[in-house]
Structures are given as C-alpha cells and as structure tokens.
C-alpha positions, 0 to 999 in steps of 0.5 A: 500500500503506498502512503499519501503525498502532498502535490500540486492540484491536477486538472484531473483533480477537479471532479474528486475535490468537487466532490468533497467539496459537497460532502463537506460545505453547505455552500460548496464551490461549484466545479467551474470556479474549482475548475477556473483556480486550477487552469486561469487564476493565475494568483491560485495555489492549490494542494491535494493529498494523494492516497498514493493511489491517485485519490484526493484524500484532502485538498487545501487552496489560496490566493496570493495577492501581492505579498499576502496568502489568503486561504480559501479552501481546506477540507478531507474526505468525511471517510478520511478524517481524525488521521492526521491529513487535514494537518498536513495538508494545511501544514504544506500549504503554510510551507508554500506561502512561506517559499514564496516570501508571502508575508502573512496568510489570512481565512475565514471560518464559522464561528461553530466550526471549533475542530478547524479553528483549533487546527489553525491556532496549533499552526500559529494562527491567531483570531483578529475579528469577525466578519457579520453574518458572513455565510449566506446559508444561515447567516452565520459569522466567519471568525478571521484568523491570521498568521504573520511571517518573519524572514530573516529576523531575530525573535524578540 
C-alpha cells in the first residue's frame, strides 16, 4: 500500500475535490470556479493529498495577492478524517506561502466550526475579528484568523 503525498492540484483533480467539496460545505464551490483556480487564476495555489493511489484524500487552496496568502479552501474526505491529513495538508500549504516570501496568510471560518479553528491556532494562527453574518446559508459569522511571517529576523 503506498502512503499519501502532498502535490500540486491536477486538472484531473477537479471532479474528486468537487466532490468533497459537497460532502463537506453547505455552500460548496461549484466545479467551474474549482475548475477556473486550477487552469486561469493565475494568483491560485492549490494542494491535494494523494492516497498514493491517485485519490484526493484532502485538498487545501489560496490566493496570493501581492505579498499576502489568503486561504480559501481546506477540507478531507468525511471517510478520511481524525488521521492526521487535514494537518498536513494545511501544514504544506503554510510551507508554500512561506517559499514564496508571502508575508502573512489570512481565512475565514464559522464561528461553530471549533475542530478547524483549533487546527489553525496549533499552526500559529491567531483570531483578529469577525466578519457579520458572513455565510449566506444561515447567516452565520466567519471568525478571521491570521498568521504573520518573519524572514530573516531575530525573535524578540
């Protein structure tokens, strides 16, 4: 049995993250705009972890705008959850933004969702705000959550 890897989305990829995509979020993301960030956004970078067999276990995806990652998408299969993937594909796409010199990675999540949350504070994100009625399905706040990087500088 092979063991899952990081690499970057594939047009391929598409059908399975859509897929995921509805299973996980009351407000999925449709197969066009997945579709569109993999062949035309040109600020896109998108994850999948491979199960080694060519599945799409989880998927996480952000947007560089100038020196700054914005986290659109993270999700893992429901069949795939509590092993770990979700760690570490968010762990990869921390490290992406970092090779690339952003300077700081932001994202909305609901406020009801803890298991999340608490994924992003053990990566060193911190709360910062919320945006008001922010999910159109139920109306529901998003809690904003930052994480700032420092290249070449001594912690103080």
């Amino acid at each position: 049995m092979s063991e899952p890897f990081i690499r970057p989305i594939r047009e391929e990829d598409v059908d399975s993250i859509h897929e995921i995509e509805t299973l996980c979020f009351a407000m999925p993301w449709s197969r066009e705009s997945i579709l569109h960030d993999v062949k035309e956004n040109v600020v896109a970078r998108w994850l999948v972890l491979d199960s080694g067999e060519g599945d799409v276990l989880a998927y996480a995806g952000m947007w560089f705008v100038l020196d700054e990652a914005h986290v659109c998408n993270v999700a893992v299969h429901p069949d795939h959850r509590r092993k770990g993937y979700g760690r570490m594909i968010f762990d990869a796409l921390v490290e992406l933004a970092q090779e690339n010199s952003m300077s700081m990675m932001t994202l909305e999540v609901r406020r009801s969702n803890t298991a999340a949350q608490n994924l992003y504070h053990a990566c060193g994100f911190l709360d910062v705000g919320y945006r008001k009625r922010y999910y159109e399905d139920n109306k529901e706040d998003a809690l904003i959550m930052y994480r700032e990087f420092r290249y070449g500088e001594e912690a103080e």
